[in-house]
VEXPATI-12433 format. One record per residue: z, x, y of N, C-alpha, C in turn; residue in three letters. Coordinates in nm, 2 decimals, always signed. Layout:
<recs>
REC      n_Z      n_X      n_Y     ca_Z     ca_X     ca_Y      c_Z      c_X      c_Y   rest
REC        Z        X        Y        Z        X        Y        Z        X        Y    ALA
...
</recs>
This chain:
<recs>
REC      n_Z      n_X      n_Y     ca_Z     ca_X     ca_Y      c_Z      c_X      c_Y   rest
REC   +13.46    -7.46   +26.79   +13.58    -7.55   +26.78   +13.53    -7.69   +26.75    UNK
REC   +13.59    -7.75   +26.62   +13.54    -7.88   +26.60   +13.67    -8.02   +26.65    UNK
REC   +13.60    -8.07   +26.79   +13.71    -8.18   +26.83   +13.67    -8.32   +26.74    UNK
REC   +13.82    -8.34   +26.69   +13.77    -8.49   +26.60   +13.93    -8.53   +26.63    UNK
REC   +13.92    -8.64   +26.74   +14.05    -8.69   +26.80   +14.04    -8.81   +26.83    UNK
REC   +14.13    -8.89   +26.84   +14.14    -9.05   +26.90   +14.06    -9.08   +27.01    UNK
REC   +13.98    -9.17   +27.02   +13.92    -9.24   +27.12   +13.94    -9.37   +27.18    UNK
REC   +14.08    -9.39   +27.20   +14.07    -9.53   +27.20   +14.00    -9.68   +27.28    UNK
REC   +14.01    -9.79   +27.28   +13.93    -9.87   +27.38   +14.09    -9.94   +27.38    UNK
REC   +14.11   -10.00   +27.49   +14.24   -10.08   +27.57   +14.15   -10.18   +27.63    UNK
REC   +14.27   -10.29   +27.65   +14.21   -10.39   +27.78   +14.16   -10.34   +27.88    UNK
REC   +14.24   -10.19   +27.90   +14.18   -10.14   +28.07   +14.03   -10.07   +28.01    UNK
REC   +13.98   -10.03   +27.89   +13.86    -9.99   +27.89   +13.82    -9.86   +27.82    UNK
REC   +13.74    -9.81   +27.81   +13.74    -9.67   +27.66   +13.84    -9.53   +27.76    UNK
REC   +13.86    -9.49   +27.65   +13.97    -9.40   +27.69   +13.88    -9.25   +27.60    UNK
REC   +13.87    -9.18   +27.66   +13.82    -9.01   +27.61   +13.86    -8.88   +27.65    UNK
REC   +14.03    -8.96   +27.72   +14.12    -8.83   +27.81   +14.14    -8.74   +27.66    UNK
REC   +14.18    -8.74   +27.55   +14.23    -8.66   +27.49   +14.13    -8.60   +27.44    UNK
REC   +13.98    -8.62   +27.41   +13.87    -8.52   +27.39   +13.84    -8.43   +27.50    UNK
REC   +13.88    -8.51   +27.64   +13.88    -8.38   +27.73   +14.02    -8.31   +27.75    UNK
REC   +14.13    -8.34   +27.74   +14.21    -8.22   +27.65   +14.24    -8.11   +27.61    UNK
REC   +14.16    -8.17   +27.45   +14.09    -8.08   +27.39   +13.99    -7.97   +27.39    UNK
REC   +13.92    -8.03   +27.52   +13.80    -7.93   +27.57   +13.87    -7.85   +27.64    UNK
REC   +13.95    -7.86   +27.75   +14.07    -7.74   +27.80   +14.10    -7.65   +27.72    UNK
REC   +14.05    -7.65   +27.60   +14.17    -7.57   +27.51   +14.08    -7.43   +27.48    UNK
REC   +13.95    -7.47   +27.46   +13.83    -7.39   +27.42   +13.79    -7.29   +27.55    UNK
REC   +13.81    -7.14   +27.45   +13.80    -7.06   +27.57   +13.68    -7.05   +27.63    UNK
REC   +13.62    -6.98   +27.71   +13.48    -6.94   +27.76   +13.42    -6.84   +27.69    UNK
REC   +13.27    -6.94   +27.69   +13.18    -6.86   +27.57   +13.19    -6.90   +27.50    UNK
REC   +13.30    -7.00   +27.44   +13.29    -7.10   +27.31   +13.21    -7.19   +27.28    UNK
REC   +13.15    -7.23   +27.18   +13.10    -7.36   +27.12   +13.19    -7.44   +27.12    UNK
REC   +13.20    -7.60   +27.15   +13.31    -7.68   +27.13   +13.19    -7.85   +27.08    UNK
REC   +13.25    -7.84   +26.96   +13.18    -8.01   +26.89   +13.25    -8.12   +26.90    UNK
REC   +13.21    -8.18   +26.93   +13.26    -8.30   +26.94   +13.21    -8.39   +26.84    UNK
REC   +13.35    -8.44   +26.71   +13.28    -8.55   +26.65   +13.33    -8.68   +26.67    UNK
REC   +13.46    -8.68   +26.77   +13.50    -8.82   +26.77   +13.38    -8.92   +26.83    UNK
REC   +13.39    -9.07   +26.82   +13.32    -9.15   +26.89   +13.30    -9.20   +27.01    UNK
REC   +13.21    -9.09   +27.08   +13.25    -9.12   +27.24   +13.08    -9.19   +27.29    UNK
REC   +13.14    -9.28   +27.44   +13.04    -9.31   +27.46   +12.94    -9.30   +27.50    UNK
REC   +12.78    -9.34   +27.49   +12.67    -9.23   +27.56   +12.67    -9.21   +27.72    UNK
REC   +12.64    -9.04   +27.75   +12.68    -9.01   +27.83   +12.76    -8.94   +27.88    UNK
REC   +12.87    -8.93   +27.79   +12.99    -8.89   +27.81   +13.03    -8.75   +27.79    UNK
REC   +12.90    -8.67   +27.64   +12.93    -8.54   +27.65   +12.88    -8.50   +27.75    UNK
REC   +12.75    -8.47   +27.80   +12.69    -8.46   +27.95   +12.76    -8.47   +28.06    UNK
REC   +12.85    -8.54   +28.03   +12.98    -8.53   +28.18   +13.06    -8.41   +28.13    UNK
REC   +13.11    -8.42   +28.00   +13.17    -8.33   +28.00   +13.14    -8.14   +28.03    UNK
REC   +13.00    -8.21   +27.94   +12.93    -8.04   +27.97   +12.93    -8.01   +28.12    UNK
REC   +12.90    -8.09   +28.24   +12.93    -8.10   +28.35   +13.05    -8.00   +28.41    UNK
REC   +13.16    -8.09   +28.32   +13.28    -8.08   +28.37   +13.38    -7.95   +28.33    UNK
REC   +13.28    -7.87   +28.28   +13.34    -7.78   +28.12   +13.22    -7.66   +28.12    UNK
REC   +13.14    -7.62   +28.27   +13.04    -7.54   +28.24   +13.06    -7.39   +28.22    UNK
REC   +13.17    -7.35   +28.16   +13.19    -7.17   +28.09   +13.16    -7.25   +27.95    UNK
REC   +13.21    -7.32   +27.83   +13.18    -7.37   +27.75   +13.04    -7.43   +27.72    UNK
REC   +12.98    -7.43   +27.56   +12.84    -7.49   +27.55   +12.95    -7.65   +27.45    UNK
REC   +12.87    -7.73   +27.53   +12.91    -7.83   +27.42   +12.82    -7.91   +27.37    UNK
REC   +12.87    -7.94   +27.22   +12.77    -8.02   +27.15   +12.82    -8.17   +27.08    UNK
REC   +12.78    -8.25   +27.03   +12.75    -8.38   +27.01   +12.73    -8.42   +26.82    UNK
REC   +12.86    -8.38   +26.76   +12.76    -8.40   +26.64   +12.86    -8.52   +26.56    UNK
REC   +12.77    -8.67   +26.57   +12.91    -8.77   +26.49   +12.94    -8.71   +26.32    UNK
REC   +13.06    -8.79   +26.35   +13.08    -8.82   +26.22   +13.07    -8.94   +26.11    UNK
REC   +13.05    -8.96   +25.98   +13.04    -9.09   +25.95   +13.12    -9.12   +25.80    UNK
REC   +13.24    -9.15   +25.89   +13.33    -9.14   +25.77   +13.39    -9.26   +25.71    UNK
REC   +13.45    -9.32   +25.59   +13.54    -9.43   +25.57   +13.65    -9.37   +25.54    UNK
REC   +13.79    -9.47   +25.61   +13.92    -9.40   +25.59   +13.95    -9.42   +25.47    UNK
REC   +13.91    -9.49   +25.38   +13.93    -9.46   +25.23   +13.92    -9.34   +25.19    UNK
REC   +13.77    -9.29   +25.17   +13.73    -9.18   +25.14   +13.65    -9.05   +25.20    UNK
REC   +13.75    -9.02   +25.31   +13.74    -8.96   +25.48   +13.72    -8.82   +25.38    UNK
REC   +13.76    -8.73   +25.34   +13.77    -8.63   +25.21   +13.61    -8.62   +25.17    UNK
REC   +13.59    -8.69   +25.09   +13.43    -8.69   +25.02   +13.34    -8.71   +25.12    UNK
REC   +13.33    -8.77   +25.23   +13.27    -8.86   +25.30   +13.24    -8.71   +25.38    UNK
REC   +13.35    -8.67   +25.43   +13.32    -8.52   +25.54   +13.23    -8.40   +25.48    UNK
REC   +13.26    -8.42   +25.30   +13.22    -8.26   +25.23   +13.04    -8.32   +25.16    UNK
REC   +13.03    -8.45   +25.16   +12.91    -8.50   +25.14   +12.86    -8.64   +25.25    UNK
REC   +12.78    -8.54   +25.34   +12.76    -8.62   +25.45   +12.56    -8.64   +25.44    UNK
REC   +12.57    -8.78   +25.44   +12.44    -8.84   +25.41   +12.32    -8.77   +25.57    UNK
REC   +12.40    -8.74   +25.68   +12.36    -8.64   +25.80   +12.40    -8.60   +25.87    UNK
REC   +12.37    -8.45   +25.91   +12.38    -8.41   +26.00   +12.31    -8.40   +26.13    UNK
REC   +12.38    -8.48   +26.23   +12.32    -8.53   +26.35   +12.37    -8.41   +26.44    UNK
REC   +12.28    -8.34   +26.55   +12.32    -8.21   +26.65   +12.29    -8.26   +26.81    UNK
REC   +12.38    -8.35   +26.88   +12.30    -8.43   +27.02   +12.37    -8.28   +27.15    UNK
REC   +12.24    -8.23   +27.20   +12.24    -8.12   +27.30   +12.29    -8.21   +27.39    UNK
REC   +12.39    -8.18   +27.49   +12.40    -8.17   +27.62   +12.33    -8.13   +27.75    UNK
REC   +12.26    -8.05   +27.69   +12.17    -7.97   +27.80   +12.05    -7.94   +27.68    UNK
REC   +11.93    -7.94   +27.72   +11.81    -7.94   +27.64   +11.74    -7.77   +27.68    UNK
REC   +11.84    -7.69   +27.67   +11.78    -7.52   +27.67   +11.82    -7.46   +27.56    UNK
REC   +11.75    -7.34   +27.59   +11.78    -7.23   +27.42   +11.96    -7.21   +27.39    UNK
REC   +12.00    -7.20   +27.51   +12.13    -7.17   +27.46   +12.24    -7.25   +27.34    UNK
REC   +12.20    -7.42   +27.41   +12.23    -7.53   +27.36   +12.18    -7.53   +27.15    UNK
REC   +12.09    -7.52   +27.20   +11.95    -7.50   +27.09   +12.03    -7.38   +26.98    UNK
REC   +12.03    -7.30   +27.02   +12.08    -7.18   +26.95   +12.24    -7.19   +26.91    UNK
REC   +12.31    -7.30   +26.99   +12.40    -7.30   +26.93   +12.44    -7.42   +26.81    UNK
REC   +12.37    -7.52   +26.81   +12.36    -7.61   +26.69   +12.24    -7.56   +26.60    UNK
REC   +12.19    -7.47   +26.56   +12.16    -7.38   +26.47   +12.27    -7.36   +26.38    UNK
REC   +12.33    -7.30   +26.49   +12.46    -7.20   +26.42   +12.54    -7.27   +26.36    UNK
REC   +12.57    -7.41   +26.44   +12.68    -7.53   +26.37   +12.61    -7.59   +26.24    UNK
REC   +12.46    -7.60   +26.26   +12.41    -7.67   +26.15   +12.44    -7.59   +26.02    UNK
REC   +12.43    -7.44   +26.05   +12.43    -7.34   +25.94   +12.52    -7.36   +25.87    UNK
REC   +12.65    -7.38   +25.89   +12.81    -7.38   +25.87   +12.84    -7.52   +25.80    UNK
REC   +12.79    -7.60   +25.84   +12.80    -7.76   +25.88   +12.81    -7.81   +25.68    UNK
REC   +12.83    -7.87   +25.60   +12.78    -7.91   +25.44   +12.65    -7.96   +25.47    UNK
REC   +12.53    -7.91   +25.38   +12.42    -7.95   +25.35   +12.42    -8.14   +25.37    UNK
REC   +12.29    -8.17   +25.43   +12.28    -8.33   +25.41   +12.15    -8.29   +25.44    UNK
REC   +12.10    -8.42   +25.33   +11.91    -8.49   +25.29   +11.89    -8.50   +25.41    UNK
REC   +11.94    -8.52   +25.60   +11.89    -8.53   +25.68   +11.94    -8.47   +25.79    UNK
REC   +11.87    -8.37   +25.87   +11.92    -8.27   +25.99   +11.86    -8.34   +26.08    UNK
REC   +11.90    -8.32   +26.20   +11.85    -8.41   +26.35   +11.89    -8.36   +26.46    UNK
REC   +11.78    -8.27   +26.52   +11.85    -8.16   +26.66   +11.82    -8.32   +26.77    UNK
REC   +11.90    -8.38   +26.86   +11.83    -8.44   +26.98   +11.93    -8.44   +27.06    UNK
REC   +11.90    -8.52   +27.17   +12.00    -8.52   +27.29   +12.15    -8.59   +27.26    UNK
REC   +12.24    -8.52   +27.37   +12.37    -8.56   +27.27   +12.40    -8.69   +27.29    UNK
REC   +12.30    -8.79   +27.42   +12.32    -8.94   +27.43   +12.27    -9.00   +27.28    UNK
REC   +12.14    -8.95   +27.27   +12.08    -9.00   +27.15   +12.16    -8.98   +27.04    UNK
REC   +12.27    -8.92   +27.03   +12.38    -8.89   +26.92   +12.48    -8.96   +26.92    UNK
REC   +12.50    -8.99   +27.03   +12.60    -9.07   +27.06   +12.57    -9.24   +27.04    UNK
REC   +12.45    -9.24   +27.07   +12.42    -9.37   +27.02   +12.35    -9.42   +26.88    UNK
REC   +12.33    -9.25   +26.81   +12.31    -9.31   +26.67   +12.44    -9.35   +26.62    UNK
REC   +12.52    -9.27   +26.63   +12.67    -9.32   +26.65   +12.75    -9.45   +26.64    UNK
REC   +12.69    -9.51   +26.74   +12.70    -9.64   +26.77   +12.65    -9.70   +26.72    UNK
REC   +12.51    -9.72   +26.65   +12.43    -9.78   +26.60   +12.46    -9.81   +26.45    UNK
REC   +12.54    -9.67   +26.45   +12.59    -9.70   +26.29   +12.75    -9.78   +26.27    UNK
REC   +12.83    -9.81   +26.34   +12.93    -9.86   +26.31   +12.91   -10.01   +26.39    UNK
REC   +12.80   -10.06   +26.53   +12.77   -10.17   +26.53   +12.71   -10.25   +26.42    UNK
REC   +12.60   -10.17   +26.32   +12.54   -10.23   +26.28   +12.64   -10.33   +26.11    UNK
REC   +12.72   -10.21   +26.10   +12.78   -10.23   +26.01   +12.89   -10.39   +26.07    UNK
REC   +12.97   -10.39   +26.16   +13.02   -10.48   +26.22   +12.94   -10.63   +26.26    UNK
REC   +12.82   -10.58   +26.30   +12.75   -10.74   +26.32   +12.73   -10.79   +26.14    UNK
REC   +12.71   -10.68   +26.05   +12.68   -10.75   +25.89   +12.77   -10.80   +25.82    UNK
REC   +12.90   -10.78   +25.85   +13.03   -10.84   +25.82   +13.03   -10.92   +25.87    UNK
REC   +13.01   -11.00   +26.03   +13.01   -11.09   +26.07   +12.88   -11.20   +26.00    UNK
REC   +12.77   -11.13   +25.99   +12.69   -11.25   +25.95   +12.74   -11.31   +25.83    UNK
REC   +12.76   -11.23   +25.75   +12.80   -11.24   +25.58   +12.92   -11.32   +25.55    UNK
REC   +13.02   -11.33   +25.63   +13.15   -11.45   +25.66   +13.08   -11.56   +25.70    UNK
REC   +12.97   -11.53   +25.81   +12.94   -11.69   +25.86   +12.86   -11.76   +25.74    UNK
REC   +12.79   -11.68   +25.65   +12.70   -11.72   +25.55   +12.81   -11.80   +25.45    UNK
REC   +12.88   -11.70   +25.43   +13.04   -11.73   +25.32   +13.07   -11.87   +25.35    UNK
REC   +13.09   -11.91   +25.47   +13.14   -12.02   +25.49   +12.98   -12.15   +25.53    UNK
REC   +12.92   -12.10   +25.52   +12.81   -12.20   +25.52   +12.81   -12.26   +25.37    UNK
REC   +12.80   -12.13   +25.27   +12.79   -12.18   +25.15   +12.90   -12.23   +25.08    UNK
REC   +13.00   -12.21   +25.10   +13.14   -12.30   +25.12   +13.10   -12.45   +25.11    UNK
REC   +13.10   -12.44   +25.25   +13.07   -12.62   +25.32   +12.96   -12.68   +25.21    UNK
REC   +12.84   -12.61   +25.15   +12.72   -12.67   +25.11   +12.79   -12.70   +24.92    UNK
REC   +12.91   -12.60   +24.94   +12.93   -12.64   +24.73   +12.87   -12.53   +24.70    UNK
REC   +12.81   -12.42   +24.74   +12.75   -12.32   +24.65   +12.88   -12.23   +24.60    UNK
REC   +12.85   -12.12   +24.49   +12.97   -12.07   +24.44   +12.87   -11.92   +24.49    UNK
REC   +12.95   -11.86   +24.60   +12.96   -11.74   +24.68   +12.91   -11.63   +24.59    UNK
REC   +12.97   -11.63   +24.45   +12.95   -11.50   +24.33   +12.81   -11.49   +24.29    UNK
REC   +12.76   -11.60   +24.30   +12.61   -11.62   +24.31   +12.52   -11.53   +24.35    UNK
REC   +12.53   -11.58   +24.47   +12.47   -11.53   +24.60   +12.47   -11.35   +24.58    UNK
REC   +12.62   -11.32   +24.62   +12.66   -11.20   +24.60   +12.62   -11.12   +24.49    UNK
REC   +12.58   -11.17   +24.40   +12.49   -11.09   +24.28   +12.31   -11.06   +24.35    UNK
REC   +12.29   -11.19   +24.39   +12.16   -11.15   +24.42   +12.17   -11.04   +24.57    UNK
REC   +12.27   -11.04   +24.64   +12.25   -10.96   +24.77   +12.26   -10.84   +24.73    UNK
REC   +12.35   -10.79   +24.60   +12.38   -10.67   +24.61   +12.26   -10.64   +24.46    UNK
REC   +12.14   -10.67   +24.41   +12.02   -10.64   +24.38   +11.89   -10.62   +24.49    UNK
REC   +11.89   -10.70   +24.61   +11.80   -10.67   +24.70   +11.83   -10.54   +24.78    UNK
REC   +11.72   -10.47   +24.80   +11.71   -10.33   +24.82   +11.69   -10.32   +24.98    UNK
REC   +11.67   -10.46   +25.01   +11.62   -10.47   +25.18   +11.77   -10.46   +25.26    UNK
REC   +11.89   -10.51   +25.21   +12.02   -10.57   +25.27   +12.10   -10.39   +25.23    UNK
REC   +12.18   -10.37   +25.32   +12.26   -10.25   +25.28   +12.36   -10.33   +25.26    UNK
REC   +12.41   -10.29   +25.12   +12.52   -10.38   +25.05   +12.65   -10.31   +25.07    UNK
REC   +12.66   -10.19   +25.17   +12.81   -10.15   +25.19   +12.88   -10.28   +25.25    UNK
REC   +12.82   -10.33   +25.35   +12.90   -10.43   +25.47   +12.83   -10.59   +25.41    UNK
REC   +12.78   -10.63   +25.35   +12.76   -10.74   +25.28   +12.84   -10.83   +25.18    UNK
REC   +12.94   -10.80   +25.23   +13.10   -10.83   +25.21   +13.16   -10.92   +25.28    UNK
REC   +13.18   -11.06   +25.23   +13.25   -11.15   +25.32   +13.41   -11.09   +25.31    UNK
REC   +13.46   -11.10   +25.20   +13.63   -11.00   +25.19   +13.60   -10.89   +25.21    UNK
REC   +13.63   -10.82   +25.32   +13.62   -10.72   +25.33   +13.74   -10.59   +25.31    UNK
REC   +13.76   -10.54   +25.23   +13.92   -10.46   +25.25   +14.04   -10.55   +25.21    UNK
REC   +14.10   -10.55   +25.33   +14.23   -10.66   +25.34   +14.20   -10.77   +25.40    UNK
REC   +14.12   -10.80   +25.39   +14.11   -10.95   +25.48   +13.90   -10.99   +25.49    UNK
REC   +13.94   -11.09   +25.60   +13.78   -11.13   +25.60   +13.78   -11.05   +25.78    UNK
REC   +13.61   -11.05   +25.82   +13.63   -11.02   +25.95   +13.59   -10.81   +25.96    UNK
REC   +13.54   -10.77   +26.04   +13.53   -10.62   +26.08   +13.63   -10.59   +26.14    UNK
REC   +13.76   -10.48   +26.05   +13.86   -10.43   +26.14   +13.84   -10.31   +26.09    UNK
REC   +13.97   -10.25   +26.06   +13.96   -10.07   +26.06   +13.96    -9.99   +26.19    UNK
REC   +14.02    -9.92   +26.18   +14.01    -9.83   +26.31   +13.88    -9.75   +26.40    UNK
REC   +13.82    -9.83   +26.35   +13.68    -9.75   +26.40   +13.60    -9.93   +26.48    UNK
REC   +13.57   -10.02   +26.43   +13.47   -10.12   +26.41   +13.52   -10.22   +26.55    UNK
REC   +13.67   -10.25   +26.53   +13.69   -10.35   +26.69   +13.67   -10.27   +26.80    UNK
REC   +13.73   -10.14   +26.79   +13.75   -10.10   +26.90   +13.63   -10.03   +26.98    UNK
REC   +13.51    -9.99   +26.90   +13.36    -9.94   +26.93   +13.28   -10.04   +26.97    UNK
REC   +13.27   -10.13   +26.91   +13.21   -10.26   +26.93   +13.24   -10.33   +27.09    UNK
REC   +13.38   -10.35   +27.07   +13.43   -10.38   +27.24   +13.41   -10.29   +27.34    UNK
REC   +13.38   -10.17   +27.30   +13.38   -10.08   +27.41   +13.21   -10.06   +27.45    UNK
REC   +13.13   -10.08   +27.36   +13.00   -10.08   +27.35   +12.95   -10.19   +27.43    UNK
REC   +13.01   -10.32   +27.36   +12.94   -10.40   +27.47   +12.97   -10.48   +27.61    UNK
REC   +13.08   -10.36   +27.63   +13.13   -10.36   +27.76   +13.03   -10.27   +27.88    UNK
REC   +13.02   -10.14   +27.80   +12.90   -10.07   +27.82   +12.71   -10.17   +27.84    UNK
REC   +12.72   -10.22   +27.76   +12.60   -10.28   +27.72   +12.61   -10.39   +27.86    UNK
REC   +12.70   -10.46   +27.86   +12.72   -10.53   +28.00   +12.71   -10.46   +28.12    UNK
REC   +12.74   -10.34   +28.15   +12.78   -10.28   +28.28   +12.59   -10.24   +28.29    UNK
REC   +12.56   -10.19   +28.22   +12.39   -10.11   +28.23   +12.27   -10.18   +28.22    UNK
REC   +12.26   -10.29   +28.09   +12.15   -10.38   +28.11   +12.22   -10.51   +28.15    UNK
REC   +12.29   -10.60   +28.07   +12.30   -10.66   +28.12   +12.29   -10.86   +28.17    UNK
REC   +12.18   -10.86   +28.05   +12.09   -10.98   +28.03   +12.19   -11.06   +27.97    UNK
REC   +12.15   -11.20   +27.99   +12.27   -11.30   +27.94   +12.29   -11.30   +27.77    UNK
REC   +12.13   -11.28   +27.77   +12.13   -11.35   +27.61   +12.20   -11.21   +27.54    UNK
REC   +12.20   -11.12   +27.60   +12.27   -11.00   +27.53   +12.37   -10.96   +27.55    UNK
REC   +12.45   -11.02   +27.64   +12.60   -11.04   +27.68   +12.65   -11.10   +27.58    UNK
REC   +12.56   -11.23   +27.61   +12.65   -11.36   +27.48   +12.66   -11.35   +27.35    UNK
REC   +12.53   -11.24   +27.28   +12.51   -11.23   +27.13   +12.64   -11.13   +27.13    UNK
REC   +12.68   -11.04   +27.20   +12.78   -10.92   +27.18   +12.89   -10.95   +27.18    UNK
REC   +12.88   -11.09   +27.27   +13.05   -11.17   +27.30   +13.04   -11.32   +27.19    UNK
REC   +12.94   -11.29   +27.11   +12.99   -11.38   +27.03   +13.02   -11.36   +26.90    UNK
REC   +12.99   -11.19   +26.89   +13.03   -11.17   +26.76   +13.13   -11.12   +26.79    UNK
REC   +13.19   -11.06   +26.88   +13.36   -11.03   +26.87   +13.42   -11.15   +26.88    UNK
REC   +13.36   -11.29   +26.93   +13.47   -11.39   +26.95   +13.52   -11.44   +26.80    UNK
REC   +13.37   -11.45   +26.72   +13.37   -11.47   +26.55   +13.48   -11.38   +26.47    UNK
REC   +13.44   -11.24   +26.54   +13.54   -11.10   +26.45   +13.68   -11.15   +26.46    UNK
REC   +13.71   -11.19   +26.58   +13.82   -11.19   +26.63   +13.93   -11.35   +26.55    UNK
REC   +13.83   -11.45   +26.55   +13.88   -11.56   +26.46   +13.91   -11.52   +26.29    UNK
REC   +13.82   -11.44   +26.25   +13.81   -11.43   +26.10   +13.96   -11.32   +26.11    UNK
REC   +13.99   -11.23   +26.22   +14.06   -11.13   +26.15   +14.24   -11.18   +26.23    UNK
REC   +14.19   -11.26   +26.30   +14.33   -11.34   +26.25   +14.40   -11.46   +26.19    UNK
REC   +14.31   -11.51   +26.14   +14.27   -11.63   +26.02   +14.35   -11.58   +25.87    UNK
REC   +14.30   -11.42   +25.89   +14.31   -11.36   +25.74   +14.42   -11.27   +25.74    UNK
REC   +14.46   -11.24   +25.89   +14.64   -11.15   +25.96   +14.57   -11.04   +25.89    UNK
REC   +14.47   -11.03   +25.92   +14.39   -10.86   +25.96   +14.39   -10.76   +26.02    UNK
REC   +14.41   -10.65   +26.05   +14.44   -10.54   +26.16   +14.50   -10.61   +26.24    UNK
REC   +14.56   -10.69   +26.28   +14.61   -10.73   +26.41   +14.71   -10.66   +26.51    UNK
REC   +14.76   -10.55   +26.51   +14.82   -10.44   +26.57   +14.66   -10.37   +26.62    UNK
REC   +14.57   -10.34   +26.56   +14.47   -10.30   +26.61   +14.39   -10.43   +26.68    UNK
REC   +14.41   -10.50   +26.67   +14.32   -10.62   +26.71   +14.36   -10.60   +26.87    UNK
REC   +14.55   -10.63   +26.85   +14.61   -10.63   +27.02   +14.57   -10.52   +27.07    UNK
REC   +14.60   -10.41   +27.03   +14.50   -10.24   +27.11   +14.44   -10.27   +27.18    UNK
REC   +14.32   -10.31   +27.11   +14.18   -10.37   +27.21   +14.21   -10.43   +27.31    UNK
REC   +14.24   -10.52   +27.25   +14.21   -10.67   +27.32   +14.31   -10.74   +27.43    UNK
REC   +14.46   -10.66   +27.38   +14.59   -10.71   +27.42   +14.66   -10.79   +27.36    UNK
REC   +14.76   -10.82   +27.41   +14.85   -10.91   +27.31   +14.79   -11.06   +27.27    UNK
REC   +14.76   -11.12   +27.42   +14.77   -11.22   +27.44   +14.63   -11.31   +27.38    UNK
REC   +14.54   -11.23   +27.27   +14.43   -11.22   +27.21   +14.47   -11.34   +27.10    UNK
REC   +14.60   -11.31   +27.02   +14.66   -11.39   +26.90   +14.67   -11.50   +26.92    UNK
REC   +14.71   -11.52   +27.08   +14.79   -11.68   +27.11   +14.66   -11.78   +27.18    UNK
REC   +14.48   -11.72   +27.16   +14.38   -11.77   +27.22   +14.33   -11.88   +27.15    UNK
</recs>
């Protein structure tokens, strides 16, 4: 059974009642996957909490543009175990088998999955943010932005998906996936390590996200989700 369901993050904090739900539903003896974005740790509780069931860890990496293509040609297939024995093992085989071919397969732990996960829609969110602050550097200086943008999207070092100061509808990281992972990440990231300078870098790119994507009247129904209402009137 493949779970791919809402995760949401609220002011009170990440929410993954409805992937466990969903795990109620899977009979015993079942495989049950998890591709929504949950956070590390979490399938491991569940496998805990869910021990007739084997459960596995495998993200997804989709854009709601092109969620379709994106699912039937997937750049990888990621498999994060819950439990590190043959049973586990034997059963993302079997998912991998099924799964659409991708240039890259990856059996590991399902935290490590969970936080490549993460790794991929933070990374994309802090590059939006640098790329507006750049936007508006070269603003201020007179430079003409189309410039630039020609040479960024020829350099081979910069991943030019998120190298986009207009991004979508607006300026700023929104979409249903980007505010709401990122706040919940480095709320996480605050509770476990913990260091100032890595508080403030996390809280300062949502404070930036959070300016650009109401500047530009950006997701802002998703913006309040997160954040709350009283986010718009700061």
């Amino acid at each position: 059974m493949l779970i791919a369901v809402p995760t949401p993050t609220t002011p009170k904090g990440f929410d993954s009642s409805i992937v466990a739900e969903a795990l109620s539903l899977v009979g015993d003896g079942h495989i049950a996957v998890i591709k929504s974005t949950i956070l590390p740790g979490t399938t491991e509780r569940f496998q805990k909490e869910n021990p007739n069931i084997t459960i596995l860890y495998a993200p997804e990496f989709l854009s709601e543009a092109t969620a379709a293509h994106d699912a039937a040609h997937p750049f990888s297939n990621i498999m994060g175990l819950s439990v590190d024995d043959e049973a586990h093992r034997v059963a993302a085989r079997e998912v991998l088998a099924v799964l659409p071919s991708a240039p890259f397969s990856h059996i590991c732990s399902s935290t490590e999955a969970e936080l490549i996960k993460y790794s991929h829609n933070m990374s994309g969110y802090v590059q939006i943010v640098l790329f507006n602050a750049l936007y508006d550097l070269a603003a201020a200086r007179g430079a003409d932005w189309a410039h630039i943008q020609q040479a960024l999207e020829a350099d081979p070092y910069i991943c030019n998906r998120y190298a986009k100061p207009l991004h979508k509808s607006g300026r700023g990281a929104g979409g249903g996936c980007f505010i709401k992972d990122f706040a919940s990440l480095a709320r996480l990231y605050e509770e476990h390590v913990g260091d100032t300078a890595g508080v403030q870098f996390l809280k300062g790119a949502q404070d930036k996200n959070i300016d650009l994507l109401i500047k530009s009247k950006k997701d802002l129904d998703l913006l309040r989700g997160v954040y709350g209402e009283d986010v718009i009137n700061k």
